[in-house]
N, C-alpha and C positions, 0 to 999 in steps of 0.2 A: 397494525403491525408494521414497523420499521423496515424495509427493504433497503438494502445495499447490491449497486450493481455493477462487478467489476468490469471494464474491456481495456482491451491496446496488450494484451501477452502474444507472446510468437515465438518465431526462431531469430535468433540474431547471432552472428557471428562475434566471438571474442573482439573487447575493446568499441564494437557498436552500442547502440545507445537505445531504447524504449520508452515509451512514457505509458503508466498506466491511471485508466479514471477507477472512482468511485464513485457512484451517484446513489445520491440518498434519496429518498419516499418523502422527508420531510426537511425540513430548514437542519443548517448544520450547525446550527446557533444551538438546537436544542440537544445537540450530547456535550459532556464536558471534557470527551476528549476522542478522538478519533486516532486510528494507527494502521500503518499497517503490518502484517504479518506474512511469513512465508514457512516452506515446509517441503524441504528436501526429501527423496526417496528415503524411505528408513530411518529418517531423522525427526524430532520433536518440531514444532512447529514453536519460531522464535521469532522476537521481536526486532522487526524492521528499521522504523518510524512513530513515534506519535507524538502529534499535536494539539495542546489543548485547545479550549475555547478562547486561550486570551492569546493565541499564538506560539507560546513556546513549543518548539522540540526537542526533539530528544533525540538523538540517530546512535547502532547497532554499531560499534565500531571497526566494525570489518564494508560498512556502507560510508562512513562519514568522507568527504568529499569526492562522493562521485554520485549518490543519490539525495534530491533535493524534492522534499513535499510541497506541496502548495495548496493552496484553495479559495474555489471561485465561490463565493457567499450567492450569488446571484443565480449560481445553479446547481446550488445545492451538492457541489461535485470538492470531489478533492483529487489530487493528482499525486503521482511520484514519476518524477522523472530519473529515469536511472540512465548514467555515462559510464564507458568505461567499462561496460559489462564484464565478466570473468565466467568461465564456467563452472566457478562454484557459485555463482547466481542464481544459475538452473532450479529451481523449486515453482511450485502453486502460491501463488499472491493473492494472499486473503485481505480486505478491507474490514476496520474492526471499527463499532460504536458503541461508546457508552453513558448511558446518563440514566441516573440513581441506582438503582440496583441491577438494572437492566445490561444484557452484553449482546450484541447482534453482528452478524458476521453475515457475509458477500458468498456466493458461491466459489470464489476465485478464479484466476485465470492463470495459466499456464505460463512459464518464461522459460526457455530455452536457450543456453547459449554455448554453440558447438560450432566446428568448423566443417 
């Protein structure tokens, strides 16, 4: 069974900055596309992020230039780094994987951004 396991959420002040990991159970070679996703109080849970296996992204256009994915092949981890925070940021940051029919989600972490 695939595990994803998110850290780095908190509190951050407007205009501050966080980075969060996902760490996979297995190689991240093996999904064909990873993402991440968030989910506001009272809101549907919407698309962040994703990136496939060949590297393309894709970014939510209320995140493009101020949140930036990355991923370390080496350890099996993927990152978002988020600048420039807003507190309509505020939501649960779920890491998403998937490969063939399969779809596996992170327990999420938590991002905060108030003054």
């Amino acid at each position: 069974q695939v595990q994803l396991v998110e850290s780095g959420g908190g509190l951050v002040q407007p205009g501050g900055s966080l980075r969060l990991s996902c760490a996979a159970s297995e190689s991240i070679f093996s999904f064909y596309r990873m993402a991440w996703y968030r989910q506001a109080p009272g809101k549907q849970r919407e698309l962040v992020v994703v990136i496939t296996s060949g590297g393309t992204t894709n970014y939510a256009d209320s995140v493009k230039g101020r949140f930036t994915i990355s991923r370390d092949n080496a350890k099996n981890t993927i990152y978002l780094q988020m600048n420039s925070l807003k507190p309509e940021d505020t939501a649960v940051y779920y890491c998403n994987a998937q490969k063939t029919v399969f779809n596996y989600w992170g327990q999420g972490t938590q991002v905060t951004v108030s003054s």
